[in-house]
C-alpha positions as CSV (number, residue, x, y, z in Angstrom):
1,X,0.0,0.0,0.0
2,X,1.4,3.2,-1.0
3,X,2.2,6.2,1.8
4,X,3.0,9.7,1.6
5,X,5.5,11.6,3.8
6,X,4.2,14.1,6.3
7,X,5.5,17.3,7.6
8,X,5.3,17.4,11.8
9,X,2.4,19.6,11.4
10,X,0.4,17.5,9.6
11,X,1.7,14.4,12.1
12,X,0.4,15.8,14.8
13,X,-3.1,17.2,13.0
14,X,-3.9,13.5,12.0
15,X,-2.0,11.4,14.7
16,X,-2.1,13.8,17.5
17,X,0.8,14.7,19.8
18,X,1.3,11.5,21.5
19,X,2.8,9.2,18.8
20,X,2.9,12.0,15.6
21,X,4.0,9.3,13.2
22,X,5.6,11.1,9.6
23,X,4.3,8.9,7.2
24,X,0.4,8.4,6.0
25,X,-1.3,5.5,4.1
26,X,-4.7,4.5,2.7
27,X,-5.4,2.5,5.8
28,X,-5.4,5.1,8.1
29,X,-7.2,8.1,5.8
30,X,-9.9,5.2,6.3
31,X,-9.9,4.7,9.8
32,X,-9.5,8.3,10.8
33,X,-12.2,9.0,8.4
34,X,-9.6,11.9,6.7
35,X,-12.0,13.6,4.0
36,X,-10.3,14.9,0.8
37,X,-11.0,18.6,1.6
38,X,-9.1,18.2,5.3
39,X,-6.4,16.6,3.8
40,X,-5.8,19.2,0.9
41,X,-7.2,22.4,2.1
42,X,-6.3,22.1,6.2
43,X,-3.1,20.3,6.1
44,X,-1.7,21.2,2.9
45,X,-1.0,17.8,1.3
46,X,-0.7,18.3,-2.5
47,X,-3.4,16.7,-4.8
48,X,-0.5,14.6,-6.8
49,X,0.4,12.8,-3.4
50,X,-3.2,12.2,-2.6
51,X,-3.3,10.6,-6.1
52,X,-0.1,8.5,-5.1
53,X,-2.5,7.9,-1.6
54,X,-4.7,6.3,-3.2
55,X,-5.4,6.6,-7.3
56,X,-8.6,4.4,-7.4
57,X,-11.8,7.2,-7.3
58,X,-13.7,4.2,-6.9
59,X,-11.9,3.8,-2.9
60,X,-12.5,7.5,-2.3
61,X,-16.1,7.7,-3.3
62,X,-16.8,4.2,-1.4
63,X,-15.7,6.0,1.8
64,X,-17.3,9.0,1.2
65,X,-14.1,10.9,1.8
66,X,-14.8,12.8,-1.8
67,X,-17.8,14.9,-2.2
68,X,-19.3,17.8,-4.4
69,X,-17.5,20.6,-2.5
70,X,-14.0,18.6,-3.8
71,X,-15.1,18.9,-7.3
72,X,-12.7,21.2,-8.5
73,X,-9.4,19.5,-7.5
74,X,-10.9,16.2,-8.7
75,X,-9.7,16.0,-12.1
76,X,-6.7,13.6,-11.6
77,X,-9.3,11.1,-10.7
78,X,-11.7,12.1,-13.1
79,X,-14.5,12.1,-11.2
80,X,-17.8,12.8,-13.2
81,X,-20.0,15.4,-11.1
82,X,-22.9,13.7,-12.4
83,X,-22.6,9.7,-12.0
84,X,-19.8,9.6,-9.4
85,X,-21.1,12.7,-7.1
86,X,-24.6,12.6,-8.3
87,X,-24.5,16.4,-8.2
88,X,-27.2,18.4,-9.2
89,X,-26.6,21.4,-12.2
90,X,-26.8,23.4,-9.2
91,X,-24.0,21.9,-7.0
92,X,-22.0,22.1,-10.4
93,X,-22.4,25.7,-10.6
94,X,-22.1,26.5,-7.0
95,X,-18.6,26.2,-6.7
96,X,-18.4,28.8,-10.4
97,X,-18.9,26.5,-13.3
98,X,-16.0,24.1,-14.0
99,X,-14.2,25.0,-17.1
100,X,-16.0,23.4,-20.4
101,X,-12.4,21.0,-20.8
102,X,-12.5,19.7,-17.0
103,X,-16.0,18.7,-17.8
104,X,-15.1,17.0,-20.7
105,X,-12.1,15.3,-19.4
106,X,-14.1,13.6,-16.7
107,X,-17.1,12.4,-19.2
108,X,-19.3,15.2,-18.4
109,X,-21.9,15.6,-21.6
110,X,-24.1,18.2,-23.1
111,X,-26.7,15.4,-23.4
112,X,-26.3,14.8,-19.3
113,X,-26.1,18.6,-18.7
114,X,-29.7,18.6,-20.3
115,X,-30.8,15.3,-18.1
116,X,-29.5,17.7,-15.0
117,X,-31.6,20.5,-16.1
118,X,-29.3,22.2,-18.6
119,X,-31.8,25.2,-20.1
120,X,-30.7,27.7,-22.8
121,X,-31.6,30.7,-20.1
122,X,-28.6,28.4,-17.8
123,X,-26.5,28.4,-20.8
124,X,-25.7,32.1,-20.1
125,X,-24.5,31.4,-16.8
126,X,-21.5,29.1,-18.1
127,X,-18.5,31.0,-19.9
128,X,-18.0,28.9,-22.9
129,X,-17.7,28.9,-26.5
130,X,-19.4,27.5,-29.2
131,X,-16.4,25.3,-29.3
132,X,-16.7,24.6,-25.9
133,X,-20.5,23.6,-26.2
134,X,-19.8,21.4,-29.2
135,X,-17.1,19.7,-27.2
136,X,-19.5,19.0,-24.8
137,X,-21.6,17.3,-27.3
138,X,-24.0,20.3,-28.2
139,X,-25.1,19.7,-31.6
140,X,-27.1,20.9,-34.2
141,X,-30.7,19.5,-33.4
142,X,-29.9,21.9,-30.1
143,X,-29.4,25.2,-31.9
144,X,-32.5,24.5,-34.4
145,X,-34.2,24.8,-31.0
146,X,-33.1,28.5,-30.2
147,X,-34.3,31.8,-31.5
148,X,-32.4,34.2,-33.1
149,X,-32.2,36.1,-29.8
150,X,-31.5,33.1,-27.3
151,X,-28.9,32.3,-29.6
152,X,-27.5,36.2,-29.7
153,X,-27.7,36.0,-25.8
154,X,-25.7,32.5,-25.2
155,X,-23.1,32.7,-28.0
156,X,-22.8,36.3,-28.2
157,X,-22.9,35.6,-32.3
158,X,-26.0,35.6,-35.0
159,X,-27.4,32.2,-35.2
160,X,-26.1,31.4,-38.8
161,X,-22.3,31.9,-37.8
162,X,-22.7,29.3,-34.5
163,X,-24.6,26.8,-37.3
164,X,-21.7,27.4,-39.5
165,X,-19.7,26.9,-36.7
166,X,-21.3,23.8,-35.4
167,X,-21.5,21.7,-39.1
């Protein structure tokens, strides 16, 4: 099992001052119930040696030490906001919208973005692109959907230069 060195401060944070042991492993993130955001945000460890930790999202997420507030410093696991968080659009948004490429790196689709609630009016909200959009999976079908103005008000470009864009 791999462990991690610690500095003294982060010894005695996790171990206490009795027996402030320097090094850390999987086992005992699990039985001292050490939560992602404690571990990165409180005692400083960087997110690479939590990845060397424990690399399997699967083991974090089955502990529950991961959750929707970690969300953006997840993407060396590439956890999926929607499947592996079950987030709401909401949740997504809350923390300022991830960028259109972390989304897409981690699975994260236009067509799931709709399933979450994903409106044209909530398009406006997220700074992307057209290119960012089609990444996503935003296709044609979509845009024959919008009015001229919608479109205007999301893309910030007449509606024939996004389809132009999109084919």
């Amino acid at each position: 099992m791999p462990a991690i060195p610690l500095t003294a401060y982060q010894a005695i944070s996790i171990y206490g001052w009795a027996q402030p042991i320097r090094i850390l492993d999987w086992t005992i993130v699990k039985e001292h119930r050490l939560r992602f955001a404690k571990m990165f945000s409180e005692l400083k460890i960087p997110v690479q040696e939590l990845k060397k930790l424990q690399p399997r999202k699967q083991e974090w997420l089955k502990e529950g030490l991961m959750v929707a507030e970690d969300l953006p410093h997840l993407l060396p696991w590439k956890v999926h906001a929607f499947h592996d968080l079950d987030m709401s659009l909401a949740e997504v948004m809350c923390n300022g919208p991830p960028s259109a490429a972390f989304l897409k790196e981690t699975g994260v689709t236009f067509q799931q973005m709709q399933e979450k609630g994903l409106t044209s009016d909530l398009m406006k909200l997220f700074p992307y692109t057209v290119s960012d959009w089609r990444a996503l999976g935003m296709g044609r079908d979509f845009l024959d959907t919008l009015s001229d103005v919608a479109c205007g008000q999301i893309f910030h470009m007449p509606k024939g230069v996004v389809a132009a864009a999109i084919q």
